[in-house]
N, C-alpha and C positions, 0 to 999 in steps of 0.2 A: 504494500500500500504506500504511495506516496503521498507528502504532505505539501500542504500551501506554499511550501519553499519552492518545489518544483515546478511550477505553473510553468516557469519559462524556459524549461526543457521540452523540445519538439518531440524528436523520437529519439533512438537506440544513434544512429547513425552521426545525428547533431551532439548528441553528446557526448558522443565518443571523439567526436574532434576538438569539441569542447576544451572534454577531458586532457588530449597532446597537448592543446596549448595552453593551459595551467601547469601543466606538469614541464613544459618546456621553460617557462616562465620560473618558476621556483629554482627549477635547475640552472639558472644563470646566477643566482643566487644577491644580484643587486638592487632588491626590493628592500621599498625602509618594512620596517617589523609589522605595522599592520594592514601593510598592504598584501603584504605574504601571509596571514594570519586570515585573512579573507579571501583570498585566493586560495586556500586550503581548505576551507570552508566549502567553499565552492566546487573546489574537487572530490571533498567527500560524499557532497550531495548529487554531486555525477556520477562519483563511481557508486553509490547506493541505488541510484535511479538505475545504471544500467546493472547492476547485478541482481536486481528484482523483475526486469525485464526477459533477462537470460533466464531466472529463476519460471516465469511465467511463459515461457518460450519450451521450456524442457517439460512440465508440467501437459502442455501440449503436445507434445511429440509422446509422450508417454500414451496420453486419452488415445490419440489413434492409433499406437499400437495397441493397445489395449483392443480397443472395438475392431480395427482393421485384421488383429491377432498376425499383424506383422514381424517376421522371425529376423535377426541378424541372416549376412550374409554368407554362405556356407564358407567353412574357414582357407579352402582352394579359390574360393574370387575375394575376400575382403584381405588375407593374406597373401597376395600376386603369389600364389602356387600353383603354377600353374598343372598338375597335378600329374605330370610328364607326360602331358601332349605337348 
């Protein structure tokens, strides 16, 4: 669940880029102290938003396996073995 902080996150995509340029940002490391103090802030609540995304994203992929009773892929095609042909 996301809170009223996030309003101004788009999707998964924006704020993942978001995300690189905060992180880019802090990594240059000449920000005065509450600038980077919010900018940290700000990254926490991207990297929160997208890891409940991801979290909501797998959740999904489970329901259709579930109902679709879709199986992994035999271990000769998802492990390139090709299984001496």
């Amino acid at each position: 669940m996301t809170g009223p902080a996030d309003t101004s996150i788009k999707d998964f995509e924006a704020a993942i880029a978001e995300l690189e340029g905060v992180v880019r940002k802090l990594e240059e490391g000449d920000l005065p102290l509450e600038q980077s103090l919010a900018l940290y802030e700000r990254g926490v609540q991207l990297s929160r938003f997208c890891h409940a995304r991801l979290e909501d994203a797998e959740r999904r992929i489970e329901l259709l396996t579930e109902r679709g009773r879709l199986e992994p892929a035999p271990r000769a095609l998802a492990g390139g073995d090709d299984g001496g042909i």
